[in-house]
N, C-alpha and C positions, 0 to 999 in steps of 0.2 A: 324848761327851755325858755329862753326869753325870746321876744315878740318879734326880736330880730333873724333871731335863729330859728324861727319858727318860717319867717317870710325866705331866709335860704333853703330852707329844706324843703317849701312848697317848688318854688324853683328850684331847686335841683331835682327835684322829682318829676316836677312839667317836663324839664328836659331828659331825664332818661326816657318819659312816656313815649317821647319823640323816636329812641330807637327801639326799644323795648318789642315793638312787635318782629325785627329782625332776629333778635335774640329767640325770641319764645319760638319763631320759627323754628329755630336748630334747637331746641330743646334744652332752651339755658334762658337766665336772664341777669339782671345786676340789683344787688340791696344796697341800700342807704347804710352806712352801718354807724357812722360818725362824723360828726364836722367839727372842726378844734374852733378853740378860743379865735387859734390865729387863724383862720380863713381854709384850714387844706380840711378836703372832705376822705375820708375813707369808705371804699366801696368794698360787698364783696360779691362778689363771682359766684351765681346757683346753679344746680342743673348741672347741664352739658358744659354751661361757659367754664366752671370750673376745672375741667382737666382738659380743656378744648387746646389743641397744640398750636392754635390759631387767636387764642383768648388775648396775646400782647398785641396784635397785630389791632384787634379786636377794640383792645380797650385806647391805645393812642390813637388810632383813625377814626372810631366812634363814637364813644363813651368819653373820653376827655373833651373832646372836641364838643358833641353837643354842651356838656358843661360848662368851658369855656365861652363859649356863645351866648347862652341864655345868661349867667352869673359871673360875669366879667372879674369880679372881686374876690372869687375864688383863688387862693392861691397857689396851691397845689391838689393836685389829687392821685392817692395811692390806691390800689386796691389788694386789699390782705391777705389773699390767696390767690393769687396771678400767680402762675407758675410759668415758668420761663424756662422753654426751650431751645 
């Protein structure tokens, strides 16, 4: 991974720490799984988050959001097992 992609991943990581303890609360949390060439990060959903009927709600109000925040030059973010209710 190069030096750049390294300095996203740290941040993006700072920023899940940010919500992360909400998560581990309910018995779920979020992985890093991939960040592309072109800037979109893919997460995925462990634990409870993953079949949580609350998990989209979850990931636009929280999870995207801190990301956006912290790493403005992200460009998209998906998460690979959101299940959508």
């Amino acid at each position: 991974m190069s030096k750049r992609m390294t300095d996203l991943a740290q941040r993006i990581e700072a920023s899940l720490d940010s919500i992360r303890p909400y998560l581990e609360a309910d018995g779920g949390n979020v992985k890093l799984s991939q960040i592309t060439d072109d800037h979109i990060v893919k997460l995925e959903f462990v634990g409870a988050c993953g079949t949580c009927p609350m998990s989209t709600m979850t990931f636009k109000a929280g999870v995207e959001e801190a990301i956006k925040k912290a790493v403005p030059e992200i460009k998209g973010i998906e998460v690979i097992n959101l299940t959508v209710n």
